[in-house]
N, C-alpha and C positions, 0 to 999 in steps of 0.2 A: 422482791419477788414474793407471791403470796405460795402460801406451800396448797398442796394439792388435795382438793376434795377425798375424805376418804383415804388419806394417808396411811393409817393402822393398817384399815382390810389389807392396803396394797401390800404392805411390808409386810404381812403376815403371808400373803399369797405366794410374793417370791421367793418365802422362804422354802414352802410346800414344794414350789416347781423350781427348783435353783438352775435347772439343767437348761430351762428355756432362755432365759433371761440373757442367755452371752450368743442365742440364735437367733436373733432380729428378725422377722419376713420384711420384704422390700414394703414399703410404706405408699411406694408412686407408684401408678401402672406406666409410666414416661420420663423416666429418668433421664437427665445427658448420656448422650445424644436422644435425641424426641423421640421414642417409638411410634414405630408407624409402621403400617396402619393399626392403629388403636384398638385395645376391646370393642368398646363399640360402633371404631370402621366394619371389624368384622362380619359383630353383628348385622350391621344394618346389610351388608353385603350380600349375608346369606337371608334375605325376603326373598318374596318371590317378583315380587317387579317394584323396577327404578325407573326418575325419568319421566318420559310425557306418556309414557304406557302405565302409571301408576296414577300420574294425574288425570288420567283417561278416563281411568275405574274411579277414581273418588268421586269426580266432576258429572259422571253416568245418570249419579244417583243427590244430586248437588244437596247441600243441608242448609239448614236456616238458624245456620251461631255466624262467628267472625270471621272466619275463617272461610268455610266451603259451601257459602249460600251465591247465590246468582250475581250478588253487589261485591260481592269478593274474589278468591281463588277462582269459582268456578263463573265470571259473566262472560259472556262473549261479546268480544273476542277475550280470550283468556289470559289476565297480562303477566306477562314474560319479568320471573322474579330471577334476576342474576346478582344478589347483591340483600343483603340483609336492610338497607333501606328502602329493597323494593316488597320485600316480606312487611318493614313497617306501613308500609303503606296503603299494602292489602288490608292487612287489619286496623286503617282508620288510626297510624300509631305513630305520624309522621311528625317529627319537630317545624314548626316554620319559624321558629326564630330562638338565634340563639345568641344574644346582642342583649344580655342579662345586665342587671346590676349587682352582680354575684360579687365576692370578695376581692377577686383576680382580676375584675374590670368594672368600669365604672359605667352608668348608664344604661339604658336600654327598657325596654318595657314587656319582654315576658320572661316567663321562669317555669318552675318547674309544676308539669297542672295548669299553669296560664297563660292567658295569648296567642290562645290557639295550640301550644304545646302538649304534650299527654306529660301522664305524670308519670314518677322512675326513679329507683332509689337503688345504689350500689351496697354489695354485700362481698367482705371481704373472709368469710368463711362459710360454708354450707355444708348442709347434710343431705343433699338432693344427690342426682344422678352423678353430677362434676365433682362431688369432694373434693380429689383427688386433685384438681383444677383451680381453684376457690384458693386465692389467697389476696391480699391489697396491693398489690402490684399487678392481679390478673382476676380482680374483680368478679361478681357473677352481676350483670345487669337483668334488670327487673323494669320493664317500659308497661306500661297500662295505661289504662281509658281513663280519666280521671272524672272525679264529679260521680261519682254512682252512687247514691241514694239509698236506696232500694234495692229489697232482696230479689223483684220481678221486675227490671225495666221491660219497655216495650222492643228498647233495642238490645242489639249484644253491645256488652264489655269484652274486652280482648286484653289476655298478660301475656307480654312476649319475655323469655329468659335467655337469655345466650350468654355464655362463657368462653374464651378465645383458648383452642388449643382444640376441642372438641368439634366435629365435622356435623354440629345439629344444634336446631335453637328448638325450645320447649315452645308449646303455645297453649295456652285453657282461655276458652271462648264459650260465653253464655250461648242458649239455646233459648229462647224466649218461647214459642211454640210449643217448648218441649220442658220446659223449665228447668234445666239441668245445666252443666259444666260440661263441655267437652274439651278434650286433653286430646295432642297430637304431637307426633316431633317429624320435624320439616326438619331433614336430612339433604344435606346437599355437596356438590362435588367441585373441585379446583381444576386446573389442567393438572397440577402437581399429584391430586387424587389417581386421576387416570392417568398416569405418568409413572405412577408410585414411587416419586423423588420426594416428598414433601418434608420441608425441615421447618426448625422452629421459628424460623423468619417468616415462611409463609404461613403456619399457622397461631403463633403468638400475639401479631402483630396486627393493624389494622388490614394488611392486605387481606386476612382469610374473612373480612366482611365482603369482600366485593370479588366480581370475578367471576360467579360460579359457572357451573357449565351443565351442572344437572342438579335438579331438585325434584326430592321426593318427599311425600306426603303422608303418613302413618297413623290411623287412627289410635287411637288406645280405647275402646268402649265396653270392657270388661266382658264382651260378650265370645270368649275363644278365638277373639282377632291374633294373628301372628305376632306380633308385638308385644301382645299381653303375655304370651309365653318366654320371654326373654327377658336378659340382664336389663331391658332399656322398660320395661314397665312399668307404667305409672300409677297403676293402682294401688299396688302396696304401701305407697305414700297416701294415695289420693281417696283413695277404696278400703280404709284398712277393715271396714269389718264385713267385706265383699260384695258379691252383686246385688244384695238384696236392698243396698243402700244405696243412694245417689252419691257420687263420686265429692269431694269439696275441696275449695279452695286451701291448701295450706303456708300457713305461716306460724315457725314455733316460734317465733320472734314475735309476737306480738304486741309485746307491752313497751313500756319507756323503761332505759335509755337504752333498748334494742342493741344488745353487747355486738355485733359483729355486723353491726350497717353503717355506713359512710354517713355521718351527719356533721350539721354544724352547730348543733344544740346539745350535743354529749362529750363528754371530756374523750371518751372513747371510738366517739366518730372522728371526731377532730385527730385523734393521734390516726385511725387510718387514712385520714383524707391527706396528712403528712405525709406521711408512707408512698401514698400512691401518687401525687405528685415531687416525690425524690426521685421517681422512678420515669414520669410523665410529663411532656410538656404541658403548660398551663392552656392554652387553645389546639390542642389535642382532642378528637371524639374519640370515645370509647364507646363502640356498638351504637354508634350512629347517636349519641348524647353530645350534646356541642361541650366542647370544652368549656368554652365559661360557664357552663353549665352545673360540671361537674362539682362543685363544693355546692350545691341546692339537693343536694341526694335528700331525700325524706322519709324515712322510713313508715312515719307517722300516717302518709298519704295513702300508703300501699293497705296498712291494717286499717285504714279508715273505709277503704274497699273492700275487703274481707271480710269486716264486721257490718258493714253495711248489707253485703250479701250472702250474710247471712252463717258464716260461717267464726263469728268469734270465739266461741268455745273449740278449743283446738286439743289432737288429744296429744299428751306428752309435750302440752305446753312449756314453755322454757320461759322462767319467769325473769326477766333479766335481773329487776331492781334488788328481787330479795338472793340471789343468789350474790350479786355484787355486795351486797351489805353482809350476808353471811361471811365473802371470802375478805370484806374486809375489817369483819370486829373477830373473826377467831381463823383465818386460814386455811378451812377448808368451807365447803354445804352440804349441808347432811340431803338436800331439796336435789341438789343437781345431782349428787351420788343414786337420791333414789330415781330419780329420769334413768340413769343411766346402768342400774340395774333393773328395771322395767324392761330395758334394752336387752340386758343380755340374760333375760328370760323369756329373747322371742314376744314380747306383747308391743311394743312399739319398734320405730325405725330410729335411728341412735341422737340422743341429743343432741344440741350443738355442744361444741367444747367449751368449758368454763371460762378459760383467761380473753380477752379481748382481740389477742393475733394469738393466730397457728403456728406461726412463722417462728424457728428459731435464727436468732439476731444475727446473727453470723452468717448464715447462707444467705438470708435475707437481703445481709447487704450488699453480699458478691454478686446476686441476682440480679439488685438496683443500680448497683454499678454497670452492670452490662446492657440494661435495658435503654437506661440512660444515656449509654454511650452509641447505639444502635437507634434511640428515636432521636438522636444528635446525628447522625450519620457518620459517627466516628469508628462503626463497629458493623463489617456486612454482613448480609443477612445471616450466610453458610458457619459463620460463626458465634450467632446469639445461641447460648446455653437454654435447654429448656427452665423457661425462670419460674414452673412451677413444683422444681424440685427447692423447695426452701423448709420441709417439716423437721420437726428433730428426729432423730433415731433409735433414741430411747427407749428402754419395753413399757417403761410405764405412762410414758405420751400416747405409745402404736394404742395401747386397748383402751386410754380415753378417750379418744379422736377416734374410735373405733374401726381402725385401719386392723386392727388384731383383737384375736380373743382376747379374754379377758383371762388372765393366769389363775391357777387354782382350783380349776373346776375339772370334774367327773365326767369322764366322755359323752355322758350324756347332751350334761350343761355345755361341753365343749360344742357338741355337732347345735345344739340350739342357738348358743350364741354366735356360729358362724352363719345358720343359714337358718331359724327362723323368721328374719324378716317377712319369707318369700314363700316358705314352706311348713304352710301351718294349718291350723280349719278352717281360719278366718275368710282366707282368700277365694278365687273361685275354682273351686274343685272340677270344673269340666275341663282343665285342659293337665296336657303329662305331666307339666310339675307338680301336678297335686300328688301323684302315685308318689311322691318322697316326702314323707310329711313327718320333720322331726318328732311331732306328738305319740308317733304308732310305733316308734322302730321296732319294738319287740313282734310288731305283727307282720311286718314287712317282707315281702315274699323275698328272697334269696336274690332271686333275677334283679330286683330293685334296688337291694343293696349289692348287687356287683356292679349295677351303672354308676350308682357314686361313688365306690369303690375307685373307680376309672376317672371318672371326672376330680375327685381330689388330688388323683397319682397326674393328671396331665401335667403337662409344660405351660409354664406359665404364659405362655405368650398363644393357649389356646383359647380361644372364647367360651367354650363350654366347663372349663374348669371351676369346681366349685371350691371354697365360694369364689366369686368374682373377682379379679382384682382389680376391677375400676373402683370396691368400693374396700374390700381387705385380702390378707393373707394368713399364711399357715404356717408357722416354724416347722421343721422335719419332726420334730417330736411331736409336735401336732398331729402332724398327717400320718405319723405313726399308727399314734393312738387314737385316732377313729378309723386306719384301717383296720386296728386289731379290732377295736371297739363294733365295727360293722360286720368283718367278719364273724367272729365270733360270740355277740352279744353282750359282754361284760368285762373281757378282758381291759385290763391297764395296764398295760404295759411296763416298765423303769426306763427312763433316761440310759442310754446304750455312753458305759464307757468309753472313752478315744481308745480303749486298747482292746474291746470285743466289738467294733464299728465292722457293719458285713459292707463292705463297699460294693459288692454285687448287687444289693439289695437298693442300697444309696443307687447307685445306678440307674438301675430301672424305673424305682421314685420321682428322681430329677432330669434325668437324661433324654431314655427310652423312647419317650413322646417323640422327639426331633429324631434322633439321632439311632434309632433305632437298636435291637437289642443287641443285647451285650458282646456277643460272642461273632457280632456281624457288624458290628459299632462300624460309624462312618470315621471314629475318634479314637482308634487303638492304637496306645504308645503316646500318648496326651502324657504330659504331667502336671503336677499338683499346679505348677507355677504358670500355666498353660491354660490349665484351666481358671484358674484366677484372672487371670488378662482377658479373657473372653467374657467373663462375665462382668468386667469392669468397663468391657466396650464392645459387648454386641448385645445391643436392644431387646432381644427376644429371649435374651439369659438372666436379664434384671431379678429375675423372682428368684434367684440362685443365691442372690448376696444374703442369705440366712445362712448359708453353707458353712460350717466352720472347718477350720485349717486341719484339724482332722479329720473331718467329713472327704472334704477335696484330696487328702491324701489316700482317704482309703481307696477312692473314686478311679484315682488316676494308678494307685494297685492292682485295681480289678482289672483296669484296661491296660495293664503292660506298662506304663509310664512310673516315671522316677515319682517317690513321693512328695 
């Protein structure tokens, strides 16, 4: 095992903050049991129209990319997408054969980009909207137009992304007319969605490709649309240095041997293509990819797109080769280190992770074990485990997978590395998130810092809690000390001994959200042990398990309960 980028800093930092290190924040926004409805069910929930009333209004006004021009989403008659091969289809992305001469079978005459087939390459880690999702047993697919040329074809290219577990597939579709990239996320609904029973069988597995019952359609055009105001915006990735720039394609993976794409030309695709069929039958689709298909992943095809259109120079590029060579003549990269403090000073979105899988080995394989035994039909649905809880739990895995701050840092550094991605000058300053903008706090009117005040303190199972926990979270000493840090400007707080813990206070923090306050709690006479078993199996208490056992004690003090 190769020891870790930047080892000194870290062991120097946990020295500095020793108190965080034994408080974890939860790493998944969907731990077993599956949470549901997701951050970003919520999200999408609260727009303002879903459904054929959404595609009413996009369609009004029909556009000329892949997506919502006259020969697509909107021709008439309007075709009826119940099913992620009928989204492929809209956008011109449909396989017509999948009778490869792939490894897993013999014969056949198209593949991956030929014979009619579009081209598409799997990715067994991401720093996009799915992190959290993203692992080689659960894949992130990546379907495009193949053959693009050219930075201005006459027609649109179309990339469709979908990750299973998630209730949305991504879309960026040329505009030729307009010469631009448009970004959209086609959201859509199950019986189980509008049922609100949905477990990890219907959304894990291929059934959540087919079926739907409502689809909706979401622009992202950086111009104060609803979307660009929320967790699910694409700009910040796509847009980083705001609206005065045309939006672009990204891919930090750009170069060879692409550390965390399914190939069959890198020692490191190969071990996830392993991975992913221990888990998968061999003529298995994943997101409507024919299974023989699946060992023809190319990563190479997708940044042959990219760079053809114009977007090769990527910023916070991730260089695979020299980082792989870094970690393997001395065991760390001083290269990935600096991506990744670039990161947590707010100027980019967080690199990819340095080692090849995310995955720690051991969940990993209780997960393959289950999934394998559930696409065997040995295992029913109500009981497949969500198999995208497989990361390690580690503090110093959480803040390089950037699921957590980074330890060590001055409240300042702390509130930027949680929420500068999103909140900063770069971005488009006309819509609310701009009023929180980590660069100013000292000028920050009172009112602004009491809304995030609020939004740090929420329940983690609220959509508007900052930061997000589709993408990370906060240890209670964290959220300490940016509240003190907000209220008061500079305070730092210490680390709260287990024998001066205000369990009142703990309360209100973690609790109050749901469960409302203290002294009217829907939960008085709970105890410690009571509370532990709830947060080890109710969905919407997940972000609790940083809690420690003296935390929970004081907790279940405040409210009357046994320690």
């Amino acid at each position: 095992m190769m020891a870790a980028p930047g080892a000194s800093d870290a062991a120097s930092s946990s020295t500095q903050n020793a108190a965080v290190v034994d408080s974890d924040p939860v790493i998944f926004a969907g731990p077993h049991p599956i949470e549901f409805p997701s951050p970003a069910d919520k999200v999408i929930a609260g727009l303002s129209t879903h459904g054929a009333a959404n595609l009413d209004a996009l369609c009004a006004k029909p556009g000329t990319d892949g997506l919502t021009s006259t020969t697509a989403l909107c021709a008439t008659p309007r075709p009826s997408i119940t099913s992620l091969a009928d989204l492929r289809a809209v956008l011109k992305l449909a396989f017509t054969d999948g009778n490869t001469g792939g490894r897993r079978r013999a014969g056949g005459n198209a593949g991956n980009g030929t014979g009619g087939n579009p081209g598409f390459a799997l990715l067994g880690h991401s720093s996009s909207l799915v992190v959290k999702s993203v692992n080689e047993i659960n894949p992130r697919s990546i379907v495009f137009t193949p053959n693009v040329t050219t930075a201005a074809p006459s027609t649109p290219y179309s990339i469709l992304s979908f990750t299973r577990g998630e209730s949305f597939a991504e879309v960026a579709t040329y505009d030729p007319p307009n010469n631009k990239v448009n970004f959209y996320l086609v959201a859509f609904k199950k019986a189980c969605h509008v049922a609100g029973n949905c477990t990890a069988g219907d959304l894990l597995s291929a059934d959540v490709e087919k079926d739907w019952v409502e689809v909706s359609v979401f622009e992202d055009d950086s111009h104060g649309d609803e979307l660009g105001n929320t967790i699910l915006d694409c700009q910040h990735c796509h847009q980083p240095n705001g609206p005065s720039e045309n939006a672009i394609l990204r891919m930090q993976e750009i170069t060879n041997p692409f550390t965390h794409f399914f190939s069959n030309d890198t020692a490191g695709g190969k071990t996830l293509l392993n991975a992913y069929f221990n888990a998968h039958n061999s003529s298995e689709p994943y997101a409507g990819i024919p299974g023989q298909l699946i060992d023809q992943s190319d990563p190479s095809l997708l940044a042959k797109l990219v760079t053809s259109a114009g977007f090769g120079t990527q910023p916070n590029a991730f260089p695979s080769a020299t980082i792989f060579n870094e970690l393997n003549a001395q065991g760390n990269s001083p290269t990935w280190l600096g991506l990744y403090n670039s990161f947590v000073q707010g100027l980019f979105i967080p690199p990819p992770y340095y080692q090849n899988s995310i995955a720690d080995p051991a969940k990993l394989a209780v997960m393959t074990k289950d999934l394998r035994d559930f696409n065997l039909g040995r295992l029913p649905a109500a009981s497949l485990p969500d198999i995208r809880d497989v990361f390690p739990t580690d503090a110093k895995f959480l803040s390089e997978a950037g699921f957590h701050i980074k330890d060590g840092l001055d409240p300042k550094g702390m509130l930027v590395n949680a929420c500068g991605q999103c909140h900063n000058s770069r971005l488009d300053q006309n819509i609310s998130r701009a009023n929180f903008n980590v660069e100013f706090v000292d000028q920050m009117p009172a009112s602004e810092r009491s809304i995030a005040i609020g939004r740090i303190l929420s329940a983690p199972s609220d959509p508007h809690i900052m930061p997000p926990t589709q993408f990370r979270s906060l240890t209670v000493f964290q959220k300490q000390t940016l509240v003190s840090y907000l209220s008061d400007g500079l305070v730092m707080p210490t680390s709260p001994s287990p024998g001066t813990l205000d369990g009142a206070s703990l309360y209100t923090m973690n609790c109050a959200g749901c469960h409302g306050p203290l002294a009217t709690s829907q939960k008085l006479g709970r105890s410690a042990d009571q509370i532990t078993a709830a947060i080890q199996s109710v969905p919407a208490m997940a972000g609790l398990i940083s809690l420690t056992a003296a935390e929970k004690s004081a907790i279940a003090q405040a409210m009357g309960g046994a320690p």
